[in-house]
N, C-alpha and C positions, 0 to 999 in steps of 0.2 A: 504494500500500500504506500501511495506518495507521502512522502512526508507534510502535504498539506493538508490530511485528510482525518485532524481532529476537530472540526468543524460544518460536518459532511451539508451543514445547512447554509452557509455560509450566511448570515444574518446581522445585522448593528444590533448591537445594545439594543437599540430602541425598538426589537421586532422587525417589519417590515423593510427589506431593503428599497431605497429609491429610487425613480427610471434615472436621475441623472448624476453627474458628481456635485459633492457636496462644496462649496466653498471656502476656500483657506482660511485659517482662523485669524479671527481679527488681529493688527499686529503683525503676524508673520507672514513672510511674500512667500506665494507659492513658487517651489523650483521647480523649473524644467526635469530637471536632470535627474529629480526623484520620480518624477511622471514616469519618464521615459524609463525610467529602471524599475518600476511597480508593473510598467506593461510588459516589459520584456521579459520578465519574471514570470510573468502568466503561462505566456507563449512557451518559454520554453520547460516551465511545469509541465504542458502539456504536450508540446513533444516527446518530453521525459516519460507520459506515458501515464500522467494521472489523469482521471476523468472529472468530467465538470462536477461532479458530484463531489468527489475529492478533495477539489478547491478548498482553502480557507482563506481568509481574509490576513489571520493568523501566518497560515504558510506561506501564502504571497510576503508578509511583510519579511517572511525570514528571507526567504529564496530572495529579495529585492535586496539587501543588508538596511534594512531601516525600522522604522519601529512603528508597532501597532497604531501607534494614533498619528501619525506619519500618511496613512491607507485609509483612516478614517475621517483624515480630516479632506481629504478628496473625494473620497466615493465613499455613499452613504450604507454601502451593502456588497455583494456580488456581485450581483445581478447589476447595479449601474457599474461597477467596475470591468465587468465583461463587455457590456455596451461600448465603453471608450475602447476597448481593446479591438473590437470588431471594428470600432472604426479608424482604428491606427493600422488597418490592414488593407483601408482604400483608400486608392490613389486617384484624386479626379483624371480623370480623360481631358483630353482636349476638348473647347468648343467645334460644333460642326464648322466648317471653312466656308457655305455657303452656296457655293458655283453649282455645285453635282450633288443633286439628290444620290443618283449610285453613289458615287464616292464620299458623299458622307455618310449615306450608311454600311460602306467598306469599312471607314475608316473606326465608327465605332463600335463595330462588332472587334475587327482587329485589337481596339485595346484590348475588348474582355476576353480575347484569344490570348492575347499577348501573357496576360494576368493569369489566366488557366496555365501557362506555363512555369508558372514563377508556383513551383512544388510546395516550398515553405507554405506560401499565404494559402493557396489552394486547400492545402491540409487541413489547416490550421482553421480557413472559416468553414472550412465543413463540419467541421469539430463544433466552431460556435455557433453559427444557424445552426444545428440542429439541437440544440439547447434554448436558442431563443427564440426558436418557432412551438414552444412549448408554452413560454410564455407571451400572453397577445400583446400586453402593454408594451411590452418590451420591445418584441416585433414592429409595433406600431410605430416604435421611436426610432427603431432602427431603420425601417422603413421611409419613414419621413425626412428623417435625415441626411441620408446615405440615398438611397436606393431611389427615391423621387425625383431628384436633381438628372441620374443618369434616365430616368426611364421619361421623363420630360424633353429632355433635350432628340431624344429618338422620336418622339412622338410630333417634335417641331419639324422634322426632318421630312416624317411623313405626311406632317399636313401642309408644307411643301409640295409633295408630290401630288398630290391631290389637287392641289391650286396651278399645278404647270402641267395639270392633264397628265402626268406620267403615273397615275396612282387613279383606277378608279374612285368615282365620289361613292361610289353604295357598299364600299369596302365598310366594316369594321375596324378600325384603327388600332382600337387595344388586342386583339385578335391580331393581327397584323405585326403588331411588334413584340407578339409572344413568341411569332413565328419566327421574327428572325434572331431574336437573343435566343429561343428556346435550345437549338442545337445545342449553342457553344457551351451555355448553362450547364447543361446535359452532362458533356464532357468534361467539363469543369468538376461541378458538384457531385455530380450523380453516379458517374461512368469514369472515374478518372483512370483508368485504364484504357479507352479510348484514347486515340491520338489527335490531335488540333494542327494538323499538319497545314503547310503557307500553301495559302488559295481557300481557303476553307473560307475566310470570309468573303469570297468573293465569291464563291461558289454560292453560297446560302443566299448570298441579295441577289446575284443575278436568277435564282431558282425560283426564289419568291415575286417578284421584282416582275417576271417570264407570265405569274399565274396571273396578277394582277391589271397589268395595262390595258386600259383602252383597248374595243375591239374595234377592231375598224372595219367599219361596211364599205362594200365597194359601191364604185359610181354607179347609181342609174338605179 
């Protein structure tokens, strides 16, 4: 058993842990450099091999070298301290570039290809979604956070397409954009044993891209 795992509840004092982190105690300025070493602490807790259940707020502060109210005066519980950690594991993408409906949604499937590659994080938030899709509050935050920014910015792309006739109008749009991040998703989260091989994003919008366009009726 990890050596985090005498607190298998991971819980504040106060009962209930909070969606977010707690703010530094009046007086003393928060360090970076403890953040960054409470998070890394997590990460490689669980690499190491213990489960989220495991966790303690406790272990984290040891596995960090710092002290319990150190972890609590940041995050009010686990559960928000898992939160920052999931989201110390994304990286924004680019904005779309504008010119090319295709190529901007080449371009940002390619990041979340690129991201499926990088093992570490891969692992790692598979590990944490599937702990914080247990909890909905949580999800919800991490969602709105994280995950609305990217799923917005796709969805500007293809109402784009829609407005330059390259996207039918009686398409579904959310439907539409499950279809083209769903793949990489896939292989990312779900199938990581699949491979994300280069072309793949290009392969999935021009397949999608193929079902959708305007039909064109001939003259006459």
């Amino acid at each position: 058993m990890s050596r985090a795992a005498e607190d298998p509840e991971g819980a504040a004092a106060g009962g209930r842990p909070g969606p977010a982190a707690a703010p530094a105690g009046r007086g003393r300025p928060r360090s970076a450099a403890a953040d960054s070493a409470i998070i890394e602490a997590v990460l490689r807790l669980i690499e190491d091999g213990a489960s989220i259940g495991e966790l303690s707020m406790e272990g984290i502060a040891r596995a960090a070298g710092v002290g319990k109210a150190t972890v609590y005066r940041r995050w009010s519980g686990k559960s928000a301290l898992l939160l920052d950690v999931m989201r110390s594991l994304d990286v924004p993408g680019p904005p779309p570039g504008g010119d090319s409906v295709r190529d901007d949604l080449v371009a940002l499937l390619e990041f979340l290809r690129r991201r499926g590659l990088a093992k570490r994080g891969s692992a790692l938030l598979r590990t944490l979604v599937s702990h914080v899709q247990t909890q909905p509050e949580l999800w919800a935050e991490y969602h709105d956070t994280v995950v609305r920014a990217r799923r917005e910015a796709l969805l500007g792309v293809l109402r784009r397409g829609v407005a330059s006739g390259e996207i039918r109008a009686d398409r579904d749009l959310e439907m539409l954009a499950d279809l083209f991040v769903g793949p990489i998703l896939s292989r990312a989260l779900l199938h990581e044993w699949k491979e994300l091989p280069e072309g793949l994003s290009a392969d999935i919008v021009d397949t999608v891209l193929e079902g959708v366009r305007p039909t064109a009726h001939p003259a006459g």
